[in-house]
FIVEX-438857 format. One record per residue: residue in one letter; x, y, z of N, C-alpha, C in turn. Coordinates in pm, 1 decimal, padded with zeros to 6 digits. Layout:
+------+----------+----------+----------+----------+----------+----------+----------+----------+----------+
: type :      n.X :      n.Y :      n.Z :     ca.X :     ca.Y :     ca.Z :      c.X :      c.Y :      c.Z :
+------+----------+----------+----------+----------+----------+----------+----------+----------+----------+
:    A :        X :        Y :        Z :        X :        Y :        Z :        X :        Y :        Z :
...
+------+----------+----------+----------+----------+----------+----------+----------+----------+----------+
end
This chain:
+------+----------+----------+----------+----------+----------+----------+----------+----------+----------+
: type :      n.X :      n.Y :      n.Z :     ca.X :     ca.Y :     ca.Z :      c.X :      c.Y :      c.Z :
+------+----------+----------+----------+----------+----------+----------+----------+----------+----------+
:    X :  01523.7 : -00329.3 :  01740.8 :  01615.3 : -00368.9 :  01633.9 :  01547.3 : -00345.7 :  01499.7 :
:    X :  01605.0 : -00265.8 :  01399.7 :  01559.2 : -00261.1 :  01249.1 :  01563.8 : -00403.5 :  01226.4 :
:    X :  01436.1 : -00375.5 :  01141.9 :  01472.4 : -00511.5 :  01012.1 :  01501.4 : -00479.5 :  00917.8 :
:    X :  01564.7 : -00639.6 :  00871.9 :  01648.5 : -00558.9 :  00763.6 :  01607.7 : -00630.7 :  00650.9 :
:    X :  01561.0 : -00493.5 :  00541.7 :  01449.5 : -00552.3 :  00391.7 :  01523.0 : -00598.4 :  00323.7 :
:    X :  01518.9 : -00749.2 :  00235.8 :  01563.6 : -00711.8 :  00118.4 :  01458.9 : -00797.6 :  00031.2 :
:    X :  01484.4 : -00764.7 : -00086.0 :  01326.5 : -00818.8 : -00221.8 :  01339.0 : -00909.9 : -00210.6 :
:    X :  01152.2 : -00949.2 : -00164.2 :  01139.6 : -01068.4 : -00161.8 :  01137.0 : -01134.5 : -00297.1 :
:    X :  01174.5 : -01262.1 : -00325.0 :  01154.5 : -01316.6 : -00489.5 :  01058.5 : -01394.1 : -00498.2 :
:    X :  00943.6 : -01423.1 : -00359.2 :  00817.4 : -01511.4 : -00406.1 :  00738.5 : -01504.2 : -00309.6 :
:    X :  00607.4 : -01535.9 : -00301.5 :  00518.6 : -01487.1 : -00207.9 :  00552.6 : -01531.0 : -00066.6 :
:    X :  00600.7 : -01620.3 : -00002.4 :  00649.5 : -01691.3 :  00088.9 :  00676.1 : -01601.9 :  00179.6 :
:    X :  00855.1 : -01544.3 :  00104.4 :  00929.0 : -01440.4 :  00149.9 :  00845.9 : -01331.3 :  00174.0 :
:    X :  00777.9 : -01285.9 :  00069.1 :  00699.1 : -01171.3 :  00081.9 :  00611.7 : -01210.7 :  00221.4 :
:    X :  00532.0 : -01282.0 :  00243.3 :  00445.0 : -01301.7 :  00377.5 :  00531.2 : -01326.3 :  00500.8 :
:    X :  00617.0 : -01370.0 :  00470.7 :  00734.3 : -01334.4 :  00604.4 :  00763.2 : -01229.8 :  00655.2 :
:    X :  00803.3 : -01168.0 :  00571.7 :  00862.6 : -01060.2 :  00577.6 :  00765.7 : -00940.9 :  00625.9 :
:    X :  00606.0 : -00927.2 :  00641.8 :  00509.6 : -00885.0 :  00609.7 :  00457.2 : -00918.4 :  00761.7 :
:    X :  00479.7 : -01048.0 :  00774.5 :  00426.8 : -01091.2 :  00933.2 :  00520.8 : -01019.3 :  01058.7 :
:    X :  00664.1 : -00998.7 :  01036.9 :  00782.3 : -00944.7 :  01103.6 :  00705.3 : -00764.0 :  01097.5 :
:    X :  00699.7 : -00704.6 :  00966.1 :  00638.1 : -00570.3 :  01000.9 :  00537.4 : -00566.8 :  01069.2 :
:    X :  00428.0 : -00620.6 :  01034.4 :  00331.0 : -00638.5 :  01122.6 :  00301.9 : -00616.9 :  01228.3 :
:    X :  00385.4 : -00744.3 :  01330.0 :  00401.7 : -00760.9 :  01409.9 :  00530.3 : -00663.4 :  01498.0 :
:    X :  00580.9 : -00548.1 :  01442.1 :  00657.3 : -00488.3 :  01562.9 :  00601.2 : -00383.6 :  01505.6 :
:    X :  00442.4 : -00344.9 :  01407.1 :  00423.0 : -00226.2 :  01344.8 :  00500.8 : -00154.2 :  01296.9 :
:    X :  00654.4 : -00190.6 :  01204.1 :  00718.9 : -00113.2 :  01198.8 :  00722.1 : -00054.2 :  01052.8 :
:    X :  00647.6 :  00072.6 :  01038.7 :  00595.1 :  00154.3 :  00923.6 :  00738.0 :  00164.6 :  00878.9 :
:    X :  00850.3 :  00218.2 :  00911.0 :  00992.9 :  00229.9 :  00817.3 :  01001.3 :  00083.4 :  00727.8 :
:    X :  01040.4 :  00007.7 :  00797.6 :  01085.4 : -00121.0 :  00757.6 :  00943.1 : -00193.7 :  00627.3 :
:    X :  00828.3 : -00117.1 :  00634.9 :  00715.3 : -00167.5 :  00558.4 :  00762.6 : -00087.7 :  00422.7 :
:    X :  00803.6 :  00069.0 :  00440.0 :  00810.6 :  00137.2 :  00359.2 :  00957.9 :  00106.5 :  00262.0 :
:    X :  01040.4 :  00034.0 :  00356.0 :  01135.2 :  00002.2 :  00286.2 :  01114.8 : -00128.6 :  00164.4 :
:    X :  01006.4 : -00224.1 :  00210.4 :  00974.7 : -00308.4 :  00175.5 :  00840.1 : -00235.8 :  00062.2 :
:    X :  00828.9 : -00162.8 :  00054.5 :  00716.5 : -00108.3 : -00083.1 :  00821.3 : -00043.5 : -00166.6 :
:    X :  00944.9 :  00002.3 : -00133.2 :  00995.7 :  00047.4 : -00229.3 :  01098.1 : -00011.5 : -00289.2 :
:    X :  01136.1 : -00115.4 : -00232.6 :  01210.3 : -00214.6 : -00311.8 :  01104.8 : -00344.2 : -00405.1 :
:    X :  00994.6 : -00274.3 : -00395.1 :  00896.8 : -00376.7 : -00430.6 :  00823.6 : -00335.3 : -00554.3 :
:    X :  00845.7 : -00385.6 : -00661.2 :  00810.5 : -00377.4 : -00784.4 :  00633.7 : -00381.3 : -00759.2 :
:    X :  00564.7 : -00254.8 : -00768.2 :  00469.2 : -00227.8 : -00768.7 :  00342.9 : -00343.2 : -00850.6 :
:    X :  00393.0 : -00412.7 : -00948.7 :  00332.9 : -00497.0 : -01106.8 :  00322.4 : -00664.1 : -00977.7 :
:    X :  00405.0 : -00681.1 : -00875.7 :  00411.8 : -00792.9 : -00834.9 :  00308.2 : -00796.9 : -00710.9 :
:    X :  00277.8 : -00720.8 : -00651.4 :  00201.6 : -00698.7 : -00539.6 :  00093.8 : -00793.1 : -00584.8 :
:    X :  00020.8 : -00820.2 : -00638.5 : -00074.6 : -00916.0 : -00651.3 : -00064.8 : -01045.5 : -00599.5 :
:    X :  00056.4 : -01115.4 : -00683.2 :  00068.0 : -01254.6 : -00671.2 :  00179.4 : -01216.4 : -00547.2 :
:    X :  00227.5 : -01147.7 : -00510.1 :  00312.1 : -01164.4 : -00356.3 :  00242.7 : -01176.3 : -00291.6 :
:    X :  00134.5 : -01072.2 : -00276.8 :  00036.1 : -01100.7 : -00140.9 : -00052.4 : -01210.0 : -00170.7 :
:    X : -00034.2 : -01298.1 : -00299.5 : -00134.3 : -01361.2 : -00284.2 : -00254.3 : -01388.4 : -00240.0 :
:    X : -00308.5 : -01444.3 : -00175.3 : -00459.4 : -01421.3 : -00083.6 : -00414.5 : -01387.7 :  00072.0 :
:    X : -00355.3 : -01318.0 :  00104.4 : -00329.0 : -01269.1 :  00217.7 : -00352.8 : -01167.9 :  00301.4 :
:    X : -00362.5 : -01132.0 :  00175.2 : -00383.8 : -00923.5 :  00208.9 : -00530.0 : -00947.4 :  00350.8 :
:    X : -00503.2 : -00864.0 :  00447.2 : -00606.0 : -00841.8 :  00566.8 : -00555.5 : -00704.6 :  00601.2 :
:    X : -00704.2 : -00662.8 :  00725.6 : -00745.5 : -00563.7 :  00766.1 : -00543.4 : -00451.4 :  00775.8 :
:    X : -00504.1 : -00525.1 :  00860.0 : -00362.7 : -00506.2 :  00945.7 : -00317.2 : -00486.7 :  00848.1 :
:    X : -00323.3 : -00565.1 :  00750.2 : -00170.9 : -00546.4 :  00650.6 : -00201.7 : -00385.5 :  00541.1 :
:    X : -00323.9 : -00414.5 :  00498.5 : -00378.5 : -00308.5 :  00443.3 : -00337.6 : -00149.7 :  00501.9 :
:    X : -00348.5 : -00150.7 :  00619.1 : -00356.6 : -00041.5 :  00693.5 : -00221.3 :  00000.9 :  00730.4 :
:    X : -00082.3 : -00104.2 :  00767.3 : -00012.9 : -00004.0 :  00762.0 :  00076.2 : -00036.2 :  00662.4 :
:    X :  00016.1 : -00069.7 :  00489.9 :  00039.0 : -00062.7 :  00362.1 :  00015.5 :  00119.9 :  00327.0 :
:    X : -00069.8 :  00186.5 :  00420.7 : -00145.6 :  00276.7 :  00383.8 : -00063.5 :  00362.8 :  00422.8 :
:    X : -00061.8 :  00340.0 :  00552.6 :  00053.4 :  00453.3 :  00693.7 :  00219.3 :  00414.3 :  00612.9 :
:    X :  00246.0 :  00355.9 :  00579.2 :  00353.5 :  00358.0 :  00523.1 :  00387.0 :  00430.1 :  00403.3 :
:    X :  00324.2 :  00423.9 :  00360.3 :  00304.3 :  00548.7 :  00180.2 :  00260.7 :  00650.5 :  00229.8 :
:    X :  00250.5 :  00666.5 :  00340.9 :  00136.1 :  00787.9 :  00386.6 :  00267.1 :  00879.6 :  00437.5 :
:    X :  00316.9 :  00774.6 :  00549.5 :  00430.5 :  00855.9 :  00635.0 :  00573.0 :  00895.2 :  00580.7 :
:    X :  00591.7 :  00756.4 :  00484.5 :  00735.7 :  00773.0 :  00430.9 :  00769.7 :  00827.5 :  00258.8 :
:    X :  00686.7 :  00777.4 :  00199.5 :  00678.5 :  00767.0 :  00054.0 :  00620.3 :  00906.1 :  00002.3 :
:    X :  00522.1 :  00924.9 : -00004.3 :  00411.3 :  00973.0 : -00088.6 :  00514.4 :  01130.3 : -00075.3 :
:    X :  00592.5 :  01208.6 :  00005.3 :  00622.6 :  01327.9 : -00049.6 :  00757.4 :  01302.0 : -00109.4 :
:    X :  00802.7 :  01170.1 : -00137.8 :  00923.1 :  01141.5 : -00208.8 :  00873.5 :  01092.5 : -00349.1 :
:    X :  00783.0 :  01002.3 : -00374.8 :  00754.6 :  00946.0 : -00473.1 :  00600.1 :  00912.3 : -00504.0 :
:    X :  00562.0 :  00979.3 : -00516.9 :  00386.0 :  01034.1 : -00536.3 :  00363.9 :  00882.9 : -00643.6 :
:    X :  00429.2 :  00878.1 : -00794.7 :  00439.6 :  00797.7 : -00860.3 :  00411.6 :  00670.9 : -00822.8 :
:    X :  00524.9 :  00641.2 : -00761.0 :  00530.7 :  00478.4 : -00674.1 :  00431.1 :  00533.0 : -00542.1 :
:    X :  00348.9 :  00548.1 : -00460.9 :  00250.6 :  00555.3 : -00406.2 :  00111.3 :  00513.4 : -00524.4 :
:    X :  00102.4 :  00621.3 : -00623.4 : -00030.7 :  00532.7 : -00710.3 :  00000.3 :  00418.6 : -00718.7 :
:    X :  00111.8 :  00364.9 : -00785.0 :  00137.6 :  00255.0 : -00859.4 :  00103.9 :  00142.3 : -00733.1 :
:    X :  00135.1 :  00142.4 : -00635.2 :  00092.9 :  00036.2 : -00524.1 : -00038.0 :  00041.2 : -00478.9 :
:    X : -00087.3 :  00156.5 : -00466.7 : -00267.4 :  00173.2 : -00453.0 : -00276.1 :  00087.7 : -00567.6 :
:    X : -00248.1 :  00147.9 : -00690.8 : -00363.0 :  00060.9 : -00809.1 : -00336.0 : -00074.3 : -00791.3 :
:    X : -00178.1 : -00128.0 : -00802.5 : -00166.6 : -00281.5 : -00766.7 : -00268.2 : -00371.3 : -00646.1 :
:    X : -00235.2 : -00246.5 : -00542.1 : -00331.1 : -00322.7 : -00437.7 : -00455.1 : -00332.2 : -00444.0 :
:    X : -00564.3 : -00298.3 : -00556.4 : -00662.7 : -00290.0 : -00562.9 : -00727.8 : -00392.4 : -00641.6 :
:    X : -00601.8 : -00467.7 : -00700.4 : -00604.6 : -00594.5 : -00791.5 : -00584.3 : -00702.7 : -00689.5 :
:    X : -00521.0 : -00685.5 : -00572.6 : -00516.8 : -00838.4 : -00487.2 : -00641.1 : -00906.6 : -00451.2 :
:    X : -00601.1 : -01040.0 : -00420.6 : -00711.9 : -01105.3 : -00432.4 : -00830.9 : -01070.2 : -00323.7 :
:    X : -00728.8 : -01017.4 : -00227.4 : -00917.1 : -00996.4 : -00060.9 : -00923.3 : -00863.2 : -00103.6 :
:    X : -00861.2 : -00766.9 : -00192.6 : -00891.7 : -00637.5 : -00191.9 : -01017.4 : -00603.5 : -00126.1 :
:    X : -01119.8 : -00640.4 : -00210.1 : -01253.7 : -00603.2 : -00219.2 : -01333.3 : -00618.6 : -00077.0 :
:    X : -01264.7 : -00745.9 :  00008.1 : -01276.2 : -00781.1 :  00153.8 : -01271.1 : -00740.3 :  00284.0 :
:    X : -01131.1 : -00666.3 :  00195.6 : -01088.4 : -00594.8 :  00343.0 : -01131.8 : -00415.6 :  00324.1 :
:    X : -01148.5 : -00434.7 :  00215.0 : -01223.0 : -00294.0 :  00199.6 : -01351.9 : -00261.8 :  00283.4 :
:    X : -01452.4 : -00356.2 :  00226.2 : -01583.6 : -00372.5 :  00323.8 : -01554.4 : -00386.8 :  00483.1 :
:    X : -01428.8 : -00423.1 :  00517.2 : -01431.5 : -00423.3 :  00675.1 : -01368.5 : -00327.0 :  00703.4 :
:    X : -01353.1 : -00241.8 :  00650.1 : -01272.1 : -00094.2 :  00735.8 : -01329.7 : -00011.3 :  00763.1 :
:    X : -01317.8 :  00031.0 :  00903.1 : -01395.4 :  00129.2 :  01000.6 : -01388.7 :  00258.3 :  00930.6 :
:    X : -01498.1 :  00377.3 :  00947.9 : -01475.2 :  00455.3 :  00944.3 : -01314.1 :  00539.9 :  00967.8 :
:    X : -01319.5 :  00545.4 :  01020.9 : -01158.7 :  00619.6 :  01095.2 : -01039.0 :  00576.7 :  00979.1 :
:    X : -01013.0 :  00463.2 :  00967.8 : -00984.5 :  00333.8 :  00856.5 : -01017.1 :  00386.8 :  00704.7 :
:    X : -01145.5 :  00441.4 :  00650.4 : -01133.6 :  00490.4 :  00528.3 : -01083.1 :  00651.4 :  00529.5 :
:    X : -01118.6 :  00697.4 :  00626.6 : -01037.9 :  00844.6 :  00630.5 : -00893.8 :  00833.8 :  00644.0 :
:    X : -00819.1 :  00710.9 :  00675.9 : -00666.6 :  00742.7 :  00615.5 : -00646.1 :  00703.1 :  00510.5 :
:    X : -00731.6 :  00621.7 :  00463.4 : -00675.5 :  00582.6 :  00323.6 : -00717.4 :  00726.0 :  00215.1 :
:    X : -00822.1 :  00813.9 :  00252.1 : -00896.7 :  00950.9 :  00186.4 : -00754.5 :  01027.1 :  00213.2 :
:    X : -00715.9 :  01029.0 :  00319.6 : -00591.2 :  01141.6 :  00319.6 : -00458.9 :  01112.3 :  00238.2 :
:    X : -00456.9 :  00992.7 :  00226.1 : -00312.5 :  00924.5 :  00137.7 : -00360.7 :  00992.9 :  00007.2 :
:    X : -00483.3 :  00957.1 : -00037.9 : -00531.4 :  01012.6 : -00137.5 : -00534.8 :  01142.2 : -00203.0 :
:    X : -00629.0 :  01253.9 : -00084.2 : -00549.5 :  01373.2 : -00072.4 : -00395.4 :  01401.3 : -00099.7 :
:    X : -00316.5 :  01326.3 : -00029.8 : -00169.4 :  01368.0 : -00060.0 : -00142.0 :  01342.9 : -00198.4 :
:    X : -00161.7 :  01262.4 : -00243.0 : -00120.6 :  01206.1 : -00419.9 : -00222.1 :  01319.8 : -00497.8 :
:    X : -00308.0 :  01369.7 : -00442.8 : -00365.2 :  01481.6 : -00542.2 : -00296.1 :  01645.0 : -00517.9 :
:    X : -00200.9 :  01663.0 : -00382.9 : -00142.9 :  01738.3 : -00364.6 : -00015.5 :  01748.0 : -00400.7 :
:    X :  00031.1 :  01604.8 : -00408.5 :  00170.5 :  01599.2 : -00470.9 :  00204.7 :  01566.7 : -00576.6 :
:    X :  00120.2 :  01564.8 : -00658.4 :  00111.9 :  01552.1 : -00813.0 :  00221.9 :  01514.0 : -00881.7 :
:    X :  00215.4 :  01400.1 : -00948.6 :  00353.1 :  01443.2 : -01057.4 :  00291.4 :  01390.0 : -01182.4 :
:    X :  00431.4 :  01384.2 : -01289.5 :  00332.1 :  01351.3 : -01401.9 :  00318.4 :  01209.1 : -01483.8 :
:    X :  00329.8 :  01113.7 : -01320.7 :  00285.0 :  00972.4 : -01329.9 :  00204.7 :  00905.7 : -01355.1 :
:    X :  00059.3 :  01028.2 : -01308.4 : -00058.3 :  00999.5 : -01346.3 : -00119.7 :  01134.4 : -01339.6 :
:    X : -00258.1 :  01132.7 : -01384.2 : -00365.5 :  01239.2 : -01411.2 : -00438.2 :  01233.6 : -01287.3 :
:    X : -00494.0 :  01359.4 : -01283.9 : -00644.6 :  01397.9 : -01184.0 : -00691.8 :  01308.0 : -01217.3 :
:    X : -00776.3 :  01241.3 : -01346.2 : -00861.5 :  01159.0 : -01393.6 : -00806.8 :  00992.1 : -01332.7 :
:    X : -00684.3 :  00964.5 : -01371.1 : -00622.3 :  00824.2 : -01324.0 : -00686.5 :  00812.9 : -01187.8 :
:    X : -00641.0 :  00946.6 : -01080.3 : -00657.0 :  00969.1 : -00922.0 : -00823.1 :  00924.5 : -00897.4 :
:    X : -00894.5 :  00981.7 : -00998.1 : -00991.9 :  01002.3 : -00947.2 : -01109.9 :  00856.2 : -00975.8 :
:    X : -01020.2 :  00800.9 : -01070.2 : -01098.4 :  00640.5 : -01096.0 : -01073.7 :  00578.8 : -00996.7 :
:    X : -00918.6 :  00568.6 : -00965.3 : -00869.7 :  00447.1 : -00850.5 : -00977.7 :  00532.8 : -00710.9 :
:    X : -01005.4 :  00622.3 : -00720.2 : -01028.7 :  00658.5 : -00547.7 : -01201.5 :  00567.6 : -00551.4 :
:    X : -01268.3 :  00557.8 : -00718.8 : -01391.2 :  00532.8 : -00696.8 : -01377.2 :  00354.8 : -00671.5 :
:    X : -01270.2 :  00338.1 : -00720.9 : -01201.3 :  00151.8 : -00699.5 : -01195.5 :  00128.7 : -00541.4 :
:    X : -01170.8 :  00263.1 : -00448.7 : -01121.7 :  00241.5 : -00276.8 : -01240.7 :  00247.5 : -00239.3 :
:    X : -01370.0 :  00298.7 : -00364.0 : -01477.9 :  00328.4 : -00305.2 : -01517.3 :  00490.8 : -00202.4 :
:    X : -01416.6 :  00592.5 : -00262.3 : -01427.7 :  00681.3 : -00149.1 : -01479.4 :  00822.3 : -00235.1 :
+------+----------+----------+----------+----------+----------+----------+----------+----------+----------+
end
């Protein structure tokens, strides 16, 4: 069964809604939920929540659905997500294998360019993922 997204209006909703993707891994329904999702709010939605899981198919979701539709809104949620509060946490715990998809999302936003941001913008946030 789809789930069915609609904007969350406070972190609550947002972690609900987040535990349901999660939990049936369902990358559409995540991607639907990043793009109805005001990129500027990702901070205080995820509040201190953000983990390994959520991170990852935050990643596969911009990766699979987004990034050759809207390169733009792909940075704009990298950079947001790099401001949440475990950012820095769940960064240090990701496996090898784990930073090479987040390197290829990356790759794609330097292949799909638009003029949302610069090489230079790309190339700060990637030293922020640490890669």
């Amino acid at each position: 069964e789809k789930l069915h997204i609609s904007e969350p209006s406070n972190a609550y909703d947002f972690g609900q809604i987040i535990n349901a993707v999660n939990t049936n891994k369902d990358k559409a329904a995540c991607a639907d939920l990043l793009t109805i999702t005001d990129p500027k709010k990702l901070p205080v939605l995820l509040s201190n929540k953000l983990e390994g899981e959520i991170f990852l198919i935050f990643i596969q979701s911009l990766e699979y659905y987004i990034v050759g539709k809207d390169p733009g809104l792909v940075y704009q949620h990298l950079f947001y997500l790099s401001k949440a509060e475990r950012f820095k946490v769940v960064l240090a715990l990701l496996s090898k294998n784990e930073k090479e998809q987040v390197q290829q999302l990356f790759d794609l936003l330097s292949e799909n360019r638009n003029n949302q941001y610069s090489l230079e913008d790309l190339e700060s946030l990637k030293k922020v993922y640490e890669l």
